[in-house]
N, C-alpha and C positions, 0 to 999 in steps of 0.2 A: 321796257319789256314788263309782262306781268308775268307772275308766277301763280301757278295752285299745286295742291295737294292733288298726289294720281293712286286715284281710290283711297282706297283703305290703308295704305302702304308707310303713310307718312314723310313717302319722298316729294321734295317740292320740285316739277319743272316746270320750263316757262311755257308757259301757251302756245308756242312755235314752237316746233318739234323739226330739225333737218334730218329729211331721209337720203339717209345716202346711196341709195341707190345708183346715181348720177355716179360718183365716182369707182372706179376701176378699168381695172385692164383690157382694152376691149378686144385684145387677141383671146379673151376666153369664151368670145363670140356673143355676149350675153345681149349685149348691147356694143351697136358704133359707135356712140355716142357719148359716152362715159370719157370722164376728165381723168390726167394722170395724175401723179403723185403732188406736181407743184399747184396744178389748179387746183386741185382737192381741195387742198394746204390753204388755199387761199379763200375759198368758200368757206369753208370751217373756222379760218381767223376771221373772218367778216361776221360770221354768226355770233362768236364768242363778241365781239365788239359788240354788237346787239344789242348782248345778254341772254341768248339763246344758248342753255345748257342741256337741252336733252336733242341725244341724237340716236337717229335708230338707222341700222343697216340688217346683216342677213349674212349667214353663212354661203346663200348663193348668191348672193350679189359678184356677181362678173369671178365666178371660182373662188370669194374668200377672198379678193386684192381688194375688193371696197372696205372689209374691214381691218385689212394692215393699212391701207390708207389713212381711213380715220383713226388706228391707234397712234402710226406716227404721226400725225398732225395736233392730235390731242396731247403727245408728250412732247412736244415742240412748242406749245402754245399755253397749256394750263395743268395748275394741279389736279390731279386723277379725281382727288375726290370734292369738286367744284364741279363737276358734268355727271350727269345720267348716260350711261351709255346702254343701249337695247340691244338686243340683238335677235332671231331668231331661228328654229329648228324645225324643218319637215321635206325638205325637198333633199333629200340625201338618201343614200342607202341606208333601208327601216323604217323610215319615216318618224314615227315618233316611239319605236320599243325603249324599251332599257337599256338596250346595248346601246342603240343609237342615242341617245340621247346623252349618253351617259361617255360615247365618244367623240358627239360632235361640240358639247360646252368645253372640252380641252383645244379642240382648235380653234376652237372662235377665240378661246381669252387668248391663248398663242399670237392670234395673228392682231387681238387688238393690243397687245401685249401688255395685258393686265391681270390679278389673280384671282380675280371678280365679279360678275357684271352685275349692274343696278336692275334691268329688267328681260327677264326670258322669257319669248312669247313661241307659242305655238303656230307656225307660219299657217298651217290649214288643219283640218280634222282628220283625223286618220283612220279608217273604216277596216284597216288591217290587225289594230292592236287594239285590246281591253283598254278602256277607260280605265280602270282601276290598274292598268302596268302604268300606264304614260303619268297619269297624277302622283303615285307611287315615286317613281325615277325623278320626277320636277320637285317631288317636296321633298327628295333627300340630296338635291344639288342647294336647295334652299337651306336646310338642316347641317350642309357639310360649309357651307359660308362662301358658297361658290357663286352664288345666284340669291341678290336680295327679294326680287319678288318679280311676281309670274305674272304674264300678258297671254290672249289669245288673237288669232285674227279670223277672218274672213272664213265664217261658218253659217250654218242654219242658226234659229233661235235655240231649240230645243234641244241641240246636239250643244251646243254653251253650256244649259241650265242641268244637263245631264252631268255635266265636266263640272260644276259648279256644290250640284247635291253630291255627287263621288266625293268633291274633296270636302264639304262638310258631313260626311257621314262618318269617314273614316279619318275625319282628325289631320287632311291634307292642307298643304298651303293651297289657300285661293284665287283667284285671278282676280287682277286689280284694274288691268285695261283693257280695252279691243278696240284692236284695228282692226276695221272693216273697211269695205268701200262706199263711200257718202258722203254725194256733191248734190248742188241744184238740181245736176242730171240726171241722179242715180238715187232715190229716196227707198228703197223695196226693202232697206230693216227698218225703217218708221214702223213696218207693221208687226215683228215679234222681237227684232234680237236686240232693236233701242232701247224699250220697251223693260225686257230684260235686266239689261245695265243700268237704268236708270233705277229698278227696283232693288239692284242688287249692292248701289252704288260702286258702280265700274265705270274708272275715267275710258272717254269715249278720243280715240286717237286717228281717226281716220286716214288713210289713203287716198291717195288721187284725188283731193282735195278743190283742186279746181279745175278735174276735169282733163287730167295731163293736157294743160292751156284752153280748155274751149270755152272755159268762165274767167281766165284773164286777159283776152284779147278778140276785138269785135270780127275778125275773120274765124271763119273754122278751121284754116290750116296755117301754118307758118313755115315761112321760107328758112326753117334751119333741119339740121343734120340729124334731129330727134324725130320732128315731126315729119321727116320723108324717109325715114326708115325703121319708126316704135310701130312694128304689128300689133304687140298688146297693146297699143292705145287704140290704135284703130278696132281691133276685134272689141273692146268695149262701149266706144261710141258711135261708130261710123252707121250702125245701121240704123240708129233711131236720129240722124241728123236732122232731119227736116221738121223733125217735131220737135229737138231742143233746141234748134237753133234762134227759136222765138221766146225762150228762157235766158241765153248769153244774151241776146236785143235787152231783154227789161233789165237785165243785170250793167250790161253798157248805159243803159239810161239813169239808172242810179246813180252810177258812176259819175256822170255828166253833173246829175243832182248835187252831188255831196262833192262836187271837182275834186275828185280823187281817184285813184286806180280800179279796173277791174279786181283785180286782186284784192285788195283792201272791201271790194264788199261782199267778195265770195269769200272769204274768209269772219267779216263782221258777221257775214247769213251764220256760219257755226257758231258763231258765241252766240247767239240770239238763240240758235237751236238747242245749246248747252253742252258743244263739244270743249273739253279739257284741252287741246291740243293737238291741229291738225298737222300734219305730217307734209314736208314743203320741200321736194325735189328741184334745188338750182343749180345751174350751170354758168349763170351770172350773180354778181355780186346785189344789183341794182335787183331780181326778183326776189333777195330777202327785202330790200327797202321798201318795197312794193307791199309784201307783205306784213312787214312791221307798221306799215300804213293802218292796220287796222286798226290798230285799238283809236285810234283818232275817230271811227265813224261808229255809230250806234244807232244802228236800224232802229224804225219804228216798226211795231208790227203790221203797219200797215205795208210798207215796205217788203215787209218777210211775206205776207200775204201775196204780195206783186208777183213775187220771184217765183212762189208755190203753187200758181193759181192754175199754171198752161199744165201741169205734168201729168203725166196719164202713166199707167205699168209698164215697165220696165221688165225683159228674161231676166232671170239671175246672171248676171256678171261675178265671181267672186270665191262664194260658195262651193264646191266642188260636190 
């Protein structure tokens, strides 16, 4: 495994990031597909074999049981302060005010049951509350030692750099990472909010990474339980399929090239592009291996070129 520095922060994770997602209860409807408490346990011990210490899940992940999952599997398996744990706030009652913010970091450590967390992100932008409450409430969860440092995700560029001048103007803690959404498929923050981070030095974390499967495996659909029943995957790729599907082709032919996994060179395309650590939803122990696969291959840019060459605009997927 490698490690880097996520942003500014001085926290070291490894360049594989497990989203947990995957795991929870799936009577909270969220998802059918989601693992219970002993597969969890068991993805999460395979990670940690790895070397993979930073893991990020969500207060809505399947009602809150994805992150008692991963609290008990993480205190079943390693000490607290050996792992990054992330978590995130917006999809709740409030969205991101001061009350809510300020009530939902008590459930989350509750349920990861820790009195902590390394990274708090901003699940989406919230057009209902001041900038300056939401930055406010995040840098005194940071100030009270509740919360070492701040993440955002899937937003416009400008609505970022808004959030970004807020907490430098008035002496706020700042965001260190974003997750966004960006795969081979899906490039549309190349054009302001990568851009952005890169100026700002914000480790870059991405979601849906490859694609929820269409850049690690040469079919577009697969015969399991996620892919016949994830609408959010489908609502984000299914309608431009006929035009990415000639992008997962060059990326299967790399593959061939370097005899090694789909996965291993959708995930090489990010280090090449300069992401910190993509974010890597499994249900099998074998698609961390797949993914640990990468660091073994190191595109040329000619390569990166191949993969980049077909894509054309993309709607916003992400963004709200």
């Amino acid at each position: 495994m490698k490690y880097a520095t996520l942003g500014n922060s001085g926290i070291q994770v490894s360049r594989l990031c497990l989203g947990c997602m995957s795991f929870g209860d799936p009577a909270s409807k969220m998802h059918a597909w989601t693992l219970n408490p002993e597969e969890s346990e068991k993805i999460i011990k395979h990670a940690l074999d790895l070397g993979i210490n930073f893991f990020d899940t969500a207060n809505g992940y399947s009602a809150g049981t994805s992150e008692e999952y991963l609290g008990r599997a993480i205190k079943n398996n390693v000490a607290r302060d050996k792992v990054v744990l992330a978590s995130k706030v917006y999809f709740n009652e409030g969205h991101l005010s001061k009350a809510a913010i300020e009530r939902e970091i008590e459930g989350t450590l509750k349920r990861l049951g820790t009195d902590y967390l390394d990274l708090y992100i901003i699940h989406r932008f919230d057009y209902g509350t001041p900038i300056e409450e939401t930055m406010e409430a995040l840098n005194g969860l940071v100030k009270a030692g509740k919360v070492r440092a701040l993440g955002a995700s899937a937003m416009y560029g400008y609505q970022f750099y808004n959030m970004q001048l807020c907490a430098r103007d008035n002496n706020f803690t700042p965001f260190v990472s974003m997750q966004n959404h960006y795969n081979p498929l899906y490039r549309e923050d190349e054009r302001e909010l990568i851009p952005i981070c890169n100026q700002m030095n914000v480790a870059l974390t991405p979601y849906s990474p490859l694609a929820s499967g269409r850049c690690a495996r040469p079919g577009w659909e697969a015969d399991t339980m996620r892919s016949k029943t994830d609408t959010t995957a489908r609502g984000k790729y299914d309608s431009t399929e006929e035009q990415d599907k000639a992008i997962s082709a060059r990326i299967y032919e790399l593959a061939q090239k370097y005899s090694t996994s789909m996965t291993a060179i959708t995930l090489a395309w990010h280090f090449a592009k300069g992401v910190t650590s993509p974010i890597i939803g499994a249900t099998k122990t074998k698609y961390l291996d797949d993914a640990a696969a990468a660091f073994n291959v190191e595109l040329s840019a000619e390569d990166v070129a191949y993969i980049d060459e077909l894509y054309v605009p993309h709607k916003i997927v992400g963004a709200l």
